[in-house]
C-alpha positions in Angstrom: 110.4 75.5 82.6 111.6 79.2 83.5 109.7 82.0 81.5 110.8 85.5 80.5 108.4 87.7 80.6 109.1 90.7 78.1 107.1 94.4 78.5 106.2 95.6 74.6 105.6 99.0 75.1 104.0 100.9 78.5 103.5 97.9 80.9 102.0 99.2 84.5 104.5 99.3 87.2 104.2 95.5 89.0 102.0 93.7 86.4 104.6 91.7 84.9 105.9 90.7 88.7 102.0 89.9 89.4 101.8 87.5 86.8 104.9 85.9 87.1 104.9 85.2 90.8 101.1 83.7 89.7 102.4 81.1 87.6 101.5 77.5 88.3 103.7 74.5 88.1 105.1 73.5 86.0 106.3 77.1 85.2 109.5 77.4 87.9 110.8 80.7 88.2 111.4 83.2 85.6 112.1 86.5 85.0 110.5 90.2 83.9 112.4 92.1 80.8 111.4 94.5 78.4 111.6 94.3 74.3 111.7 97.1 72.2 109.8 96.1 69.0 108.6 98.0 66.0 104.5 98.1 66.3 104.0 100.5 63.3 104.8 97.6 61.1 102.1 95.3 62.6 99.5 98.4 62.6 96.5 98.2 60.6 94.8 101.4 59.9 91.6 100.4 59.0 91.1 98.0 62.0 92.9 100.5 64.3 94.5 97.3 66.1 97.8 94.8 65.8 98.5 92.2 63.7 99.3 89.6 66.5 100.5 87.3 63.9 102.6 90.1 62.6 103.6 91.2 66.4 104.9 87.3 67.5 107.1 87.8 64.8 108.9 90.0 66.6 109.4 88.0 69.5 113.5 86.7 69.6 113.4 82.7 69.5 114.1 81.9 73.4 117.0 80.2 74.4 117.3 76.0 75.7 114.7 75.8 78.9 113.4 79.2 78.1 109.6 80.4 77.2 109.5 83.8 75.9 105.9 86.0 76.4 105.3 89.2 75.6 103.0 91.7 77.6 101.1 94.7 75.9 98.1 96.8 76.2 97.4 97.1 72.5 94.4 95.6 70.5 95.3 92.8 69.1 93.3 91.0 65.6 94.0 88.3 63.6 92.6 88.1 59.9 89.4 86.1 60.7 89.2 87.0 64.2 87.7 90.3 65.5 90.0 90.4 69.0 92.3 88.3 70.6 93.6 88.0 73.8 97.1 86.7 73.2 98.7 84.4 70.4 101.2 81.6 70.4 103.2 79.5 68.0 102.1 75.8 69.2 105.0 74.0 70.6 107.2 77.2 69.5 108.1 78.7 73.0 107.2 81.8 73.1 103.7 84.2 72.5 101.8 87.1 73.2 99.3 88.4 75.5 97.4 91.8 75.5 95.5 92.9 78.3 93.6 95.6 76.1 90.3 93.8 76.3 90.8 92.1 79.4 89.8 95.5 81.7 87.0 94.5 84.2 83.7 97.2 83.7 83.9 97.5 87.6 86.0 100.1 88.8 88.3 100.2 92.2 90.4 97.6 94.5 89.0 94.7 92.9 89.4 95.6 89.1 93.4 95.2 89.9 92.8 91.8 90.8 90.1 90.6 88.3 92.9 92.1 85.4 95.7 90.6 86.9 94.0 87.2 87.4 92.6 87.1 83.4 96.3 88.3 82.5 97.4 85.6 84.7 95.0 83.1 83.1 95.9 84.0 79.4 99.6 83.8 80.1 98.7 80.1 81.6 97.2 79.6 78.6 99.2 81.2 75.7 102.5 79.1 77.4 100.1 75.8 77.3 99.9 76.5 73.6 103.7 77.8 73.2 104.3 73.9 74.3 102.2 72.2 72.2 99.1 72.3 74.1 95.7 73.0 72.3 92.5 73.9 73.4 90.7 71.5 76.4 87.0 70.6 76.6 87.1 71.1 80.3 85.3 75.0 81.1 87.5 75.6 84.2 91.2 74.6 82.2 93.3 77.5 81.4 93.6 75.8 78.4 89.3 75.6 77.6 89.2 79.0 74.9 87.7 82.3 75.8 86.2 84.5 73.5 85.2 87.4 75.6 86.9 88.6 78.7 84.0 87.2 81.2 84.7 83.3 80.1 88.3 84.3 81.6 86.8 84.5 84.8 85.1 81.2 84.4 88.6 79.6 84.5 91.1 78.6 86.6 94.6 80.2 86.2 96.4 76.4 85.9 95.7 73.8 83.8 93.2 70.5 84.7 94.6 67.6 85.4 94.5 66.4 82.1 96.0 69.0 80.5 98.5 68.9 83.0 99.6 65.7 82.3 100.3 65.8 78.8 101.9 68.6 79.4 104.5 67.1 81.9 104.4 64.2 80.1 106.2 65.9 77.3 108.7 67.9 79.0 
């Protein structure tokens, strides 16, 4: 499955590439593009964040063999949920990830790595979802959910062997 990973908005030079080339199987290949998309329409003012359900909306429907993310650095919310990291239609193809709360507290060399590794590890995981995936009980599964940005860390950026399985299983 190839996956096209589309900037939405400011994306810092070489993320996109990072997280690409950091893909595990059974994600082959892909490429890094950039969607221009209407965020004022998704805005709420009194949460000061996105609408991610409003913001997937936006994403184009991908074409045969094609997964379709989107990378952004805004705040993303959905109704009952305070933050998300990233948002997927199940089994739809395509999804979201923001990186706004995913910012390690540590600062220097190894803050680029811890970011790109969560970013990494969400994109595993909204994909998982965009192909029907759902959550997994296992803590260490890119698939197991992560409600703050330290449980990231506490998984792996692929999916178990489970997981991976049913995931091959229906390709």
């Amino acid at each position: 499955m190839k996956t096209r990973l589309l900037a939405l908005g400011d994306v810092p030079p070489r993320l996109a590439e990072a997280v690409l080339a950091g893909l595990p199987r059974p994600y082959t290949g892909g490429e890094v593009g950039r969607l221009e998309i209407a965020l004022g329409r998704c805005y709420d003012r009194t949460r000061a964040q996105v609408d991610a359900a409003c913001l997937i909306e936006q994403i184009p429907e991908p074409g045969p063999g094609w997964l379709l993310l989107g990378l952004t650095g805004v705040d993303l919310f959905m109704p009952a949920l305070t933050y998300v990291f990233g948002i997927s239609h199940l089994g739809g193809r395509r999804g979201i990830v923001s990186w706004f709360r995913l910012h390690p507290e540590e600062t220097g060399p190894s803050a680029q790595t811890i970011l790109i590794r969560r970013i990494t590890t969400e994109v595993v995981h909204e994909l998982g979802h965009s192909l029907g995936l759902v959550h997994c009980v296992v803590p260490e599964c890119a698939m197991h959910r992560s409600l703050w940005p330290e449980g990231v860390d506490l998984k792996h950026p692929e999916y178990c062997p489970a997981c991976l399985e049913t995931l091959t299983s229906s390709l």
